[in-house]
Steps between C-alpha positions, in 0.01 A plus 500: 500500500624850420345817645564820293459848606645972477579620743722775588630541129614106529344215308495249721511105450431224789539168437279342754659136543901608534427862640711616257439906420606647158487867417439514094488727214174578341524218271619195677189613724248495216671162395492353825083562506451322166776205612207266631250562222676548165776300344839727479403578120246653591558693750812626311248597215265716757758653660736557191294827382588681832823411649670359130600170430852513659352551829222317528731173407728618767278516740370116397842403525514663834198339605585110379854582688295559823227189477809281492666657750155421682478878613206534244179353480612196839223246546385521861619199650408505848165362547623157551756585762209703694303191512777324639540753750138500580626198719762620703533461882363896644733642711404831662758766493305830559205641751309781505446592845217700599611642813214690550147506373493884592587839336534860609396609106162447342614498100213474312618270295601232721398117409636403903212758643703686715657191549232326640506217229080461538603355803605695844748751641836276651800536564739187465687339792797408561415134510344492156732704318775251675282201398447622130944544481506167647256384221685646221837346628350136507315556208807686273655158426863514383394885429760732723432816379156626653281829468260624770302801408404665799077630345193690632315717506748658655772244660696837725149473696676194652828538464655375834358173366717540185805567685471173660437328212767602341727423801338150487575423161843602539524267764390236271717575205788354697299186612396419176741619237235762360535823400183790557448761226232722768341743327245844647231650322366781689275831398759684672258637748716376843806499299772656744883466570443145691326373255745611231764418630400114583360467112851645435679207719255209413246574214641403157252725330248757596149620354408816535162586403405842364335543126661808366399913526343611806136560392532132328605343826304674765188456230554088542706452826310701777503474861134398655460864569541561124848700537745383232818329613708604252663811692587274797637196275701679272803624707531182664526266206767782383669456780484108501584485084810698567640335838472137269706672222196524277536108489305229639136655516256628271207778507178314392213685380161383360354729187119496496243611217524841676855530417575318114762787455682264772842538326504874648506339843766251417698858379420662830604244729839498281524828550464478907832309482365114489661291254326198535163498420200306434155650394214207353187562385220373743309236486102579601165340400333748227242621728784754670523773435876523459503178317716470172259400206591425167468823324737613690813276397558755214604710694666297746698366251585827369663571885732239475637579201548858627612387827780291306580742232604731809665242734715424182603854467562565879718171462689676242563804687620342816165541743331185458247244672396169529122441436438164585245376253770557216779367698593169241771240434547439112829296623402319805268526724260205647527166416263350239206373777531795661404700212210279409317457842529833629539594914454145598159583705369227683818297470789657572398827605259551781256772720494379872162721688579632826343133654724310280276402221663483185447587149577521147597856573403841683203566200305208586539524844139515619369242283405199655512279183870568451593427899781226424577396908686706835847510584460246752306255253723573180316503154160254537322612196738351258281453242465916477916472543474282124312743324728735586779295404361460133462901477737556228460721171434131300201502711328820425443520141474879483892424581609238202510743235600794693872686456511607874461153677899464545486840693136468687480167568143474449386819692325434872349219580261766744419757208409184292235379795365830538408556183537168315353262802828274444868566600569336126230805323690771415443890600460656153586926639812358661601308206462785257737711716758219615545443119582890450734495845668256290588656242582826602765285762631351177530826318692683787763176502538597147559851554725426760740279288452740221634793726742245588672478212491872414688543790812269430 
């Protein structure tokens, strides 16, 4: 499969099955669209009356060169491994653990309900959180390197709790020959020099949520008195971005329908210093108001290529940023399974509830039909556990044909239930603008290597 697409004065060629990019003149990019459907006569006869006969059959050569270098036009070979590992032995390596079903925001937006989870207020014990790190360690297999993403609502609401958790899990480390990747994600709210200082000792990353310009944020992310929190939350994620060397954290916003010129608040966090950042689109049922609907992915799309027209010139001049949804590896990156089945919800990744229920993760926390056991118990609804397994893009077939599933994985098993009714369905808004992410993270890698080579 070969995806071809302009963008940023480049004409762009993916080959699907190698992950092979090629950047093309105007012909070989007209002669690469006919490739599958004409014979090479004709396609040098159509193309001959606009680019001339010498090269057109350049560009064929060019082309033939590539197929049997298997960078052009790769058969996707994969399936049959995926099946195979369909049937591994699951070993858990990650938890999400909601330290507290609680928040001191009331964003508008918010799927958790103020992190309630349509259950109740808690706050997690010691105990549990000690039982779920003693769950993941039995359950990680031969596994050492382990993540524990310390969740809400708002997880500072209980942070003594997280301190010891952390100590614990150090503790363990030694005992077992495992190694804890802890990670925060806080709404910056209680976020003071204690706190920033541990995350700078123990957390390997650190999510800080705010979603852009001032009347943006304080619109969505309001106290329950309806003050915005964007004025308190601003110099203290400043504060914390610069003490970690603007490394190891990342501002995470949420753009709503209220905002679609969203790439202006990517811009304006940039400017306030952060160079890590993360803004997504959210994800809402169409009967919100700030929902995202389909008329207006036009536009949206429009805002990424803006938004990576201009991180490619900031590159160039020396002030750049890292915006995490075009943050790709064309050389490395995951292995092959990885790539294909996504997060590993329900498997290898985990939410644990402030009682020590677990689930596939923190979005389907809540609902009763996706309860797979308690950290005491271990996973007893296995049969949920296998359907999880078998979420792979081989089993969506929105995903067969698509030219993003190396990079997506599928998409979210959640988004699919919500809107689909099955973790295999496929959430069609998402997929639209995961396939533009895509390529505009593909297009800056080629600007990159083309100012590259300027340069030498």
């Amino acid at each position: 499969m070969v995806h071809q697409y302009k963008s940023n004065g480049y004409n762009i060629v993916l080959d699907v099955g190698s992950g092979a990019v090629h950047v093309v003149d105007d012909a070989a990019y007209d002669v690469i669209a006919l490739w599958e459907t004409h014979t090479r006569d004709e396609a040098i006869r159509l193309l001959e009356p606009r680019y001339g006969s010498q090269a057109v059959r350049e560009a064929v050569e060019e082309a033939l060169l590539l197929e049997r270098e298997g960078s052009l036009f790769t058969p996707d070979e994969y399936e049959g491994y995926m099946k195979e590992f369909e049937k591994r032995p699951v070993a858990v390596k990650a938890l999400c653990l909601h330290i507290a079903h609680d928040c001191n925001l009331k964003c508008r937006y918010c799927f958790a309900e103020e992190g309630e989870y349509h259950g109740r207020r808690a706050l997690m014990p010691f105990e549990v959180g000690k039982a779920a790190l003693d769950f993941l360690i039995a359950n990680s297999g031969s596994r050492r390197n382990l993540e524990v993403d310390f969740f809400g609502g708002e997880p500072t609401l209980n942070f003594q709790v997280v301190k010891e958790l952390v100590a614990y899990g150090r503790e363990q480390e030694k005992l077992h020959d495992k190694n804890f990747r802890f990670t925060l994600t806080t709404n910056g709210v209680l976020l003071n020099e204690e706190v920033i200082e541990f995350a700078n000792q123990e957390m390997a990353n650190v999510v800080l949520s705010i979603d852009g310009r001032k009347e943006v944020n304080d619109k969505m992310r309001p106290f329950a008195g309806g003050g915005g929190s964007y004025d308190v939350i601003v110099p203290k994620f400043q504060r914390l971005a610069e003490s970690r060397g603007q490394k190891g954290y990342y501002v995470r916003g949420t753009y709503t329908h209220h905002n679609l010129d969203f790439s202006k608040d990517v811009l304006h966090l940039a400017d306030l210093g952060f160079q890590q950042i993360s803004v997504e689109p959210v994800v809402a049922q169409e009967t919100d108001s700030y929902a995202i609907r389909k008329e207006d992915l036009p536009i949206l799309c429009q805002e990424y290529d803006r938004l990576a027209e201009e991180m490619a010139r900031r590159r160039k001049n020396g002030n750049g940023f890292q915006f995490f949804h075009f943050m790709i590896d064309l050389e490395g990156g995951p292995c092959v399974a990885k790539r294909l089945s996504g997060c590993g919800s329900g498997t290898e990744y985990l939410a644990v509830t402030p009682w020590g229920d677990l689930y596939p993760c923190h979005q389907f926390v809540g609902n009763e039909a996706f309860l797979m056991g308690n950290v005491k118990e271990g996973v007893t609804n296995e049969a949920l556990r296998d359907k999880f397994k078998g979420c792979n893009v081989y089993a969506k077939e929105s995903c067969r044909d698509c030219f993003a599933k190396f990079y997506c994985s599928g998409g979210c098993a959640a988004n699919a239930y919500h809107f689909q009714g099955d973790i295999t369905g496929a959430y069609e808004i998402g997929c639209i603008l995961q396939k533009k992410r895509v390529e505009c993270a593909i297009m800056l890698k080629v600007a990159e290597a083309f100012d590259a080579e300027k340069g030498r």
